[in-house]
Structure formats: structure tokens, C-alpha cells
N, C-alpha and C positions, 0 to 999 in steps of 0.2 A: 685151491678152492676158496683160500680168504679174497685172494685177490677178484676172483669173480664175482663174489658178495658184494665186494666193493666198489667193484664197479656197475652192477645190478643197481647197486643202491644209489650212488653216484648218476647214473641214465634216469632211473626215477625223480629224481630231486629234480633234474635238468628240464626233466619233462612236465614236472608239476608248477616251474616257475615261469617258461614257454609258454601254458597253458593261462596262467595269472595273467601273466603279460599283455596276450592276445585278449582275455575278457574286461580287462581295465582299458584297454585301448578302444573295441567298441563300444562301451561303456561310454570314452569318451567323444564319438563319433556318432552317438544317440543324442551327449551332449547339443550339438549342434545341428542336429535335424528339425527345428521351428524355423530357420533361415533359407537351407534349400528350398526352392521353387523359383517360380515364376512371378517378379513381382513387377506393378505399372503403374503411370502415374498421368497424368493430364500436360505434366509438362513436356514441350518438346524437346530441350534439352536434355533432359535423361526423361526417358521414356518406358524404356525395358531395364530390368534387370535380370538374370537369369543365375541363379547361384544352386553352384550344386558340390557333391562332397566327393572328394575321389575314392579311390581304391587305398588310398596310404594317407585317408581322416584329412586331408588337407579340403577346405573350404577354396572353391575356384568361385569368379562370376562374370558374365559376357554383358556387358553395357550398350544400350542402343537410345540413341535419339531419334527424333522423326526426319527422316528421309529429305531435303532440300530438294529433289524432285518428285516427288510423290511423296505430299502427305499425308497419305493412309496407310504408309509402311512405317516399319521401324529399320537402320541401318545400322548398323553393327559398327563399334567403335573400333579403331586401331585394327582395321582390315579383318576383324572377327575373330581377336587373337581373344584368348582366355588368360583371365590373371589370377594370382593365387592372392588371397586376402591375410593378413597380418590382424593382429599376431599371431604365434602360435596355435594351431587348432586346439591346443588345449587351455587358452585362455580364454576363459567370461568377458562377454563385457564389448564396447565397440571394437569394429572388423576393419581395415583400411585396405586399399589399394590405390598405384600410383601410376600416372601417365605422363609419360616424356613425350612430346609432342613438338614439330622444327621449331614452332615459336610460343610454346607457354608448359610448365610443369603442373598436372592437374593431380589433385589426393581427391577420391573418396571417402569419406567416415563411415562408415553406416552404424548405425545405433537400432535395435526394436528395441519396440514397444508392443504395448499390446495391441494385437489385430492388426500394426504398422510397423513399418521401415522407415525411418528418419533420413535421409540421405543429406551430407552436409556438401556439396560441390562447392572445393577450393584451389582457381584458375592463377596461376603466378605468370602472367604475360612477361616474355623476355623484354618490353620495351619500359616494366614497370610496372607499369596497371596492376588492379588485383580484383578478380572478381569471385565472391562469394556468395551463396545462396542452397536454400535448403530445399528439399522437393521430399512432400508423403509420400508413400508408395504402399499400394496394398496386395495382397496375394491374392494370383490370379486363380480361379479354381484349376482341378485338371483338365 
């Protein structure tokens, strides 16, 4: 009979810390709800950005420039892959992600602001070169 208590009590405890666990963690996946959507900019090199939050609070985003054959589209970077943005979804603060590309290594920053997205584009050309530049970007409505 003690031992059943025990473990009663025991499954409870388990279940009450499960329970914390799961509400600190959306908690922190609300955290970061002002940065998913859809966000655009004037510039053709990054044009779109599209960031959304998964199922496991990780922050993803899919990057598009303007299309080289039809400039009224936007074209999906890196064959339309999704990247996961750093640091941690439980950190504050600027979001990075990174692209290996045959001939240059590019970072994104992204920083907000209010009503804006900072985007810092930094291009490391294997021949040398380095090109850096900043693009606004604002959110698209739905």
C-alpha cells in the first residue's frame, strides 16, 4: 500500500513538472511571435523574407531575391531550402543564419526594430572580395 502512495505521488510530481515544462516552453515560443511572417523590401537582392516557428519553437526562414528572369517575381534562395536561424529560440536579441554557396559564404543578422527588420547581408567571396550591406524590410500584412 506505501509503495503505491509512492508511486501515486511520484507520477504526480512527474506530471506537474511535464506540465511546467510544456507551459515555459510556449511561453517561450510566444517569445518569438513579432518575427514570424512575411517580410519585403525594395531591394532586389533580398527581397522576401519568410520566417516562421516550427512545431519544437525553432525559428526557420526562406530568403528570396528578384527572379534574374522575371522581375516581378521573387526566387527562392538555395533551391527553396528552409534554414533554421541561431541562436537558440530561447535567446533575445539578433537571429543569424548561414549560406555555403560554390563560390562565397553568406551570414544573415537579422535584428528588429520597431515596425522593421534590419537585415545586415555579409558576402565572403572565395576569390577574397567582401561584400556587405543592410536592407529594411517591413511586414507584409496577411
Amino acid at each position: 500500500m506505501l509503495s503505491l502512495l509512492i508511486t501515486a505521488a511520484l507520477t504526480l510530481a512527474l506530471s506537474v513538472t511535464f506540465t511546467l515544462t510544456t507551459a515555459n516552453k510556449a511561453a517561450a515560443c510566444l517569445n518569438t511571435s513579432n518575427l514570424p511572417g512575411t517580410w519585403s523590401s525594395n531591394d532586389a537582392r533580398l527581397r522576401l523574407l519568410k520566417v516562421w516557428v516550427s512545431n519544437s519553437c525553432g525559428l526557420y526562414l526562406k530568403a528570396y531575391s528578384t527572379c534574374k528572369h522575371d522581375t516581378t517575381k521573387a526566387c527562392a534562395w538555395d533551391q527553396g531550402r528552409s534554414k533554421e536561424l541561431s541562436p537558440s529560440k530561447y535567446v533575445k536579441g539578433a537571429q543569424y543564419t548561414k549560406y555555403e554557396w560554390n563560390n562565397a559564404r553568406e551570414q544573415l543578422l537579422l535584428s528588429r526594430s520597431y515596425g522593421h527588420l534590419t537585415v545586415r547581408d555579409h558576402i565572403a567571396w572565395k576569390n577574397g572580395k567582401v561584400d556587405d550591406f543592410t536592407v529594411q524590410m517591413s511586414k507584409k500584412s496577411p
